[in-house]
C-alpha positions in Angstrom: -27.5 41.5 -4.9 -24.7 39.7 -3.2 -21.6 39.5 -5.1 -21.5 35.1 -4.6 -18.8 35.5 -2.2 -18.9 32.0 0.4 -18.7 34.1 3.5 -21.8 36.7 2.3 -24.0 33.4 1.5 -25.0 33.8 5.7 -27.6 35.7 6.9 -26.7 38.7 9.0 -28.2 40.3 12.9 -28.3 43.6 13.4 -27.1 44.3 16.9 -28.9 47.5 18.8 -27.1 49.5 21.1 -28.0 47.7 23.8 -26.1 44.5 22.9 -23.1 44.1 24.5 -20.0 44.0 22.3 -17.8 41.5 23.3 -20.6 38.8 22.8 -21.0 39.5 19.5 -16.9 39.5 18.8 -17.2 36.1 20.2 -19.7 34.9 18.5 -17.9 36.1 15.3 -15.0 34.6 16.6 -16.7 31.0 16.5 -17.9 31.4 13.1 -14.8 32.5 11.9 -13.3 29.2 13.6 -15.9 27.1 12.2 -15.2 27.9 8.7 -12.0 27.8 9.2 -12.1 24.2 10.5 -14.7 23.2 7.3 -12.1 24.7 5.0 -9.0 22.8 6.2 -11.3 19.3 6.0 -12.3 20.5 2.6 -8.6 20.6 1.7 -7.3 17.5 2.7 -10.2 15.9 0.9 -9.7 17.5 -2.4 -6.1 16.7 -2.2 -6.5 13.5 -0.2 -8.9 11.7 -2.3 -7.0 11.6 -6.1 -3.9 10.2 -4.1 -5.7 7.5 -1.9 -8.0 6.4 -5.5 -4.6 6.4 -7.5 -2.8 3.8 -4.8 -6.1 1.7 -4.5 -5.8 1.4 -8.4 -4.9 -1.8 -9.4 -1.4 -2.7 -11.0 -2.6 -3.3 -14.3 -4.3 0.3 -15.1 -1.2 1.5 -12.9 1.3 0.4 -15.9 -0.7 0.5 -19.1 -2.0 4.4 -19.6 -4.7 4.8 -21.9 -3.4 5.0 -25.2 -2.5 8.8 -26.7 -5.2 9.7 -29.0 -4.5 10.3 -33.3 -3.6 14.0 -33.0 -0.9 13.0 -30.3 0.1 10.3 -32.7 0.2 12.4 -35.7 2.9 14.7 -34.0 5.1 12.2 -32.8 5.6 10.8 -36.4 5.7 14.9 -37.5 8.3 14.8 -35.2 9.7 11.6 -35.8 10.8 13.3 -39.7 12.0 16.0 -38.2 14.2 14.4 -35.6 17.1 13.2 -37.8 19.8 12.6 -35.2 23.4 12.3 -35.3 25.4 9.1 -33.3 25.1 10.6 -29.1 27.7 8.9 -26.7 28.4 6.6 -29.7 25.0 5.2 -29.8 23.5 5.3 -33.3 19.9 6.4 -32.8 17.4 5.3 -35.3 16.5 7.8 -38.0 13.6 8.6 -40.2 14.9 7.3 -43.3 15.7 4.1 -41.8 12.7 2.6 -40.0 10.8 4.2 -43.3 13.1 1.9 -45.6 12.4 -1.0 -43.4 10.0 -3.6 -45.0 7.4 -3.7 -42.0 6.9 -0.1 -42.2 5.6 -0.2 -46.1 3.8 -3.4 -45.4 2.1 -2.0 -41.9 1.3 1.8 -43.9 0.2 -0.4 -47.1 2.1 1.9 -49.2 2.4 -0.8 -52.1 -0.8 -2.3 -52.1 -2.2 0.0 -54.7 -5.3 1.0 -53.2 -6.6 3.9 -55.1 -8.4 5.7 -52.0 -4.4 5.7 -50.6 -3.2 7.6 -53.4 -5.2 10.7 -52.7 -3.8 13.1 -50.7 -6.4 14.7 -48.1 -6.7 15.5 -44.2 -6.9 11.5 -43.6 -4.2 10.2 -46.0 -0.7 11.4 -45.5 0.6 8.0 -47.6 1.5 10.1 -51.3 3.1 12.8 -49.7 5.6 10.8 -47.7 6.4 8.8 -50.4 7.1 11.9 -52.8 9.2 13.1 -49.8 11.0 9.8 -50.0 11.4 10.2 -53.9 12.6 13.4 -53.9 15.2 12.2 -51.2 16.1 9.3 -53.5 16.5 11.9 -57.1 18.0 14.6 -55.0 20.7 12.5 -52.9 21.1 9.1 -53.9 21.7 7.4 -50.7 22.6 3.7 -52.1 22.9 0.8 -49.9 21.0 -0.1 -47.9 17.8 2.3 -48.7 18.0 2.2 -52.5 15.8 -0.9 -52.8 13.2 0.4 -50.4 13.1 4.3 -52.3 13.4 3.1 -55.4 9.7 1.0 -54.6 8.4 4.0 -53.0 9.5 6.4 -56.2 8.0 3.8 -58.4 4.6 4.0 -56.1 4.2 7.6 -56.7 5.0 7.6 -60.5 2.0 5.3 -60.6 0.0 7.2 -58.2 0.7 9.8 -61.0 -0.5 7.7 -63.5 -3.9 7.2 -61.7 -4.7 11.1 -62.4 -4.4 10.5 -65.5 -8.1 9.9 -67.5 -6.8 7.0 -70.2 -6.8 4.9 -66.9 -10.1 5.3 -65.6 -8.6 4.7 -61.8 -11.3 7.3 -60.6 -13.8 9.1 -62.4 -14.0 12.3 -63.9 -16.9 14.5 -64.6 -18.1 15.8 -68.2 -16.3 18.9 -68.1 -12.8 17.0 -67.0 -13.1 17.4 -63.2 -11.4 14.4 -60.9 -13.4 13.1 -58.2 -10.8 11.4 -56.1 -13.4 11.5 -53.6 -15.1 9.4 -55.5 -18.6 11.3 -55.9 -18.0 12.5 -51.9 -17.8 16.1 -50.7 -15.4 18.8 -51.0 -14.1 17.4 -54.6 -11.6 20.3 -54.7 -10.3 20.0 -51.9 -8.7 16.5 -53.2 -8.4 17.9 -56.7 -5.8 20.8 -55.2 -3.5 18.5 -53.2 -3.3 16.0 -56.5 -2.7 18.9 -58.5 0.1 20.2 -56.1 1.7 16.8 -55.8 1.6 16.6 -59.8 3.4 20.2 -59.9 5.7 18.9 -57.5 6.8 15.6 -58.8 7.1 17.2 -62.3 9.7 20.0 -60.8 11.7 17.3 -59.3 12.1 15.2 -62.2 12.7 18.5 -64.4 15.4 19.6 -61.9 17.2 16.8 -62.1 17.1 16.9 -66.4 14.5 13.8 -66.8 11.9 15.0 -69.0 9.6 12.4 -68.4 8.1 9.2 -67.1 6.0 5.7 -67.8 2.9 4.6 -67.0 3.5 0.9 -67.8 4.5 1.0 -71.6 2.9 4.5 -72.5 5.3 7.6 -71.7 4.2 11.0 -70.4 6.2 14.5 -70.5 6.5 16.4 -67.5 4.0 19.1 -69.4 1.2 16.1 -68.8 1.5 16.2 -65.2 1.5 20.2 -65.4 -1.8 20.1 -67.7 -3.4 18.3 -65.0 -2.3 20.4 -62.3 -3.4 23.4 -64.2 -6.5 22.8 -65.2 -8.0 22.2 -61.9 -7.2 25.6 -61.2 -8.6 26.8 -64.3 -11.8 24.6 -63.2 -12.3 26.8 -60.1 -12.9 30.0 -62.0 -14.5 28.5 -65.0 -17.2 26.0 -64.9 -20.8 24.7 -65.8 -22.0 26.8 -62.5 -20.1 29.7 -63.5 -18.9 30.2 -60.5 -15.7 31.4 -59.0 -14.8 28.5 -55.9 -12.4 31.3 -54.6 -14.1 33.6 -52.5 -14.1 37.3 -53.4 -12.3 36.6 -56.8 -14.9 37.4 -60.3 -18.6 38.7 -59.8 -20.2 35.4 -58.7 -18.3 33.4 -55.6 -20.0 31.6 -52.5 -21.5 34.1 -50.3 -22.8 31.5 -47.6 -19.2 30.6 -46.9 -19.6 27.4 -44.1 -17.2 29.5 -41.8 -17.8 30.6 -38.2 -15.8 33.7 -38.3 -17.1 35.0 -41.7 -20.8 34.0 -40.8 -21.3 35.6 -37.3 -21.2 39.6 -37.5 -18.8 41.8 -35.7 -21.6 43.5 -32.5 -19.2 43.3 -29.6 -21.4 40.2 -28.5 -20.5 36.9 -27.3 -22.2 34.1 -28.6 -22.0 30.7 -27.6 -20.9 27.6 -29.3 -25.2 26.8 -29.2 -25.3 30.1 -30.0 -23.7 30.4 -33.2 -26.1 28.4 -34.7 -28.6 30.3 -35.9 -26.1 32.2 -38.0 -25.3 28.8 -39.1 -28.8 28.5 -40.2 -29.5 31.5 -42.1 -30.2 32.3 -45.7 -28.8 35.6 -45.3 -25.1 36.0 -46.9 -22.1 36.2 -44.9 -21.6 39.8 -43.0 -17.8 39.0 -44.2 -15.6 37.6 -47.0 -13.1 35.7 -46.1 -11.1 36.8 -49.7 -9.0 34.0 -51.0 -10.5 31.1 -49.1 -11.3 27.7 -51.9 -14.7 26.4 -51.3 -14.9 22.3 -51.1 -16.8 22.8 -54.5 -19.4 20.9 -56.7 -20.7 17.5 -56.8 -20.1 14.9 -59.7 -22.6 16.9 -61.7 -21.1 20.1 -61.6 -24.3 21.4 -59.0 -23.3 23.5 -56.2 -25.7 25.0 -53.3 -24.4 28.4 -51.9 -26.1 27.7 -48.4 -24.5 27.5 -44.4 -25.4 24.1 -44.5 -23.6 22.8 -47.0 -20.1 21.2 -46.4 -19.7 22.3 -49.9 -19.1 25.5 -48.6 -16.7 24.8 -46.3 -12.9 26.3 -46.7 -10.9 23.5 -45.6 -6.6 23.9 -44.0 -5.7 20.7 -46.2 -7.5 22.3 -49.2 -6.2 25.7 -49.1 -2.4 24.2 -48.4 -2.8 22.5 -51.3 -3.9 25.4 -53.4 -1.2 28.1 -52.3 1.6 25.5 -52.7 0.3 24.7 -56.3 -0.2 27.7 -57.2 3.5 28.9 -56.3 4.8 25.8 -58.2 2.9 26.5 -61.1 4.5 30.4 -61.9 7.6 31.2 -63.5 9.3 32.1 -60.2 8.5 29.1 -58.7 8.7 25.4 -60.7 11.9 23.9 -61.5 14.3 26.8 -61.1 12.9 27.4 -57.5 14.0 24.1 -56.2 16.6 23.3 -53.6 17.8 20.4 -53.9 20.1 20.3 -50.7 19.0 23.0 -48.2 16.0 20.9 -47.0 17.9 18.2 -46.0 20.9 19.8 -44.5 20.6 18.5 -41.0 20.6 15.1 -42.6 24.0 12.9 -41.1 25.7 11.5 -43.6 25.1 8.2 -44.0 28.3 6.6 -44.9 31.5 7.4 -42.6 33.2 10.2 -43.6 36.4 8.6 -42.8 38.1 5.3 -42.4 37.9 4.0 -38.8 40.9 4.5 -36.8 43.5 1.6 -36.4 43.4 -0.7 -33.7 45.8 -0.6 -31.3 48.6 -2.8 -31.1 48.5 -6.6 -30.8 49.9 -7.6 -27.3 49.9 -11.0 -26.2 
């Protein structure tokens, strides 16, 4: 078997000792020249050809690239927060804070529209979590003119996305047993159900750390312990339920065993498997050769049913689920909460925002 190499593709002579030598060096000599020559044309086409496409382009393709696509986008506003600068060669570079406190922005995001499918946080909706980041901001710091109009709409926003958790208000539904379905009967319903409940935690520390002991939702007031009940529970839900089931795999006696998970589902044989491949481990009723301990399943439906099986998205141990469960779940303990807040270290590369001394004075008047 040849090992695929171009220059073994040929088929060979075997010379007897008759044949003279020096023909057949010559005749080796031309191949060898030959491919030589095919290989250099080769070359200039390969590298050739892009160049003479890209200058026969017209102008038009030439200066409008095609457009980045949403993961580039969602790490350009990632880095956007992060990118706080300070005044370079005395040019004041816009910051975060600033085009977020701009009018357009809120209006183009819809952040004040109060559409309840944009005041649940998940993988698609970053909205309530930028606008708590904006409301801590406001409680922690207190920037004043000219944000405080702006942050003080956006910390009014998320006390009434809080208010929309709450049941009295029948903004989304809730099952027998107490469950929210901000997903609105969809998939995954604890997936959603975490990242509320982490928000909930969240906003409740902020307002505690700062000495408010509560909020309104219109004319009705709510303690901080309401928004901690509702955060708690869910995670009470996940180990105690109609189902009796535990939604965090290898925690109690009975958690999913056909976890929707590539790595826990294929078995460890020293075999490669393709991405075709894979799916008959997909596909099979057998349980999961591993546990992958820890991991929060998407959950049950709106009537507390729940099918163990590969197929089921169900199954499924989602990133934006799981970040939502860990974080939670360190807000709601003793060492975490209100005590285990820093108010100033997260937003000590911030400029100030007012100068920190009177200009200097101009020099003197000459006529």
């Amino acid at each position: 078997m040849h090992s695929g190499n171009w220059w073994e593709s040929g088929s060979f002579e075997v010379r007897g000792r008759g044949d003279p030598v020096g023909v057949a060096n010559t005749n080796s000599d031309q191949k060898a020249l030959k491919w030589s020559l095919w290989c250099i044309v080769l070359g200039i086409g390969v590298i050739g050809l892009p160049i003479i496409i890209a200058n026969t382009l017209p102008s038009s393709l030439k200066d409008h690239p095609f457009p980045p696509d949403s993961y580039t986008l969602a790490l350009h506003k990632a880095n956007l927060y992060h990118t706080i600068t300070m005044p370079r060669n005395n040019i004041c570079h816009p910051t975060y804070i600033s085009l977020a406190t701009k009018p357009g922005f809120s209006r183009h995001s819809k952040a004040f529209f109060r559409i309840p499918k944009l005041s649940v946080p998940s993988w698609d909706n970053k909205l309530p979590v930028a606008m708590l980041m904006l409301t801590r901001f406001r409680m922690f710091l207190s920037p004043g003119y000219p944000y405080e109009d702006m942050l003080q709409m956006y910390h009014n926003t998320t006390s009434l996305t809080m208010c929309s958790y709450f049941q009295p208000f029948n903004i989304f539904n809730f099952t027998k047993c107490g469950l929210i379905m901000l997903n609105q009967g969809g998939p995954q319903p604890l997936q959603c159900a975490a990242n509320a409940a982490f928000l909930a935690s969240l906003y409740a520390d902020y307002m505690d750390a700062i000495g408010v002991p509560g909020f309104y939702c219109s004319s009705n007031y709510f303690s901080l312990d309401h928004l901690r009940e509702f955060a708690t529970y869910i995670y009470i839900y996940i180990g105690k339920n109609p189902m009796k089931m535990s939604y965090i795999v290898g925690y109690g006696k009975n958690f999913p065993r056909h976890v929707h998970h590539r790595a826990a589902s294929i078995p460890n044989n020293n075999k490669y498997y393709s991405c075709t491949g894979r799916f008959k481990w997909r596909d099979t009723s057998n349980p999961n050769p591993h546990n992958i301990t820890g991991a929060m399943v998407g959950g049950p439906d709106q009537f507390h049913r729940f099918k163990d099986a590969h197929s089921c998205y169900n199954t499924e141990p989602t990133l934006a689920g799981n970040a939502g469960l860990v974080a939670a779940l360190v807000s709601l303990t003793k060492s975490g909460g209100a005590g285990g807040i820093d108010k100033n270290t997260m937003f000590s590369a911030i400029p100030p925002l007012t100068p920190q001394s009177p200009p200097p004075p101009p020099p003197p008047w000459k006529p």
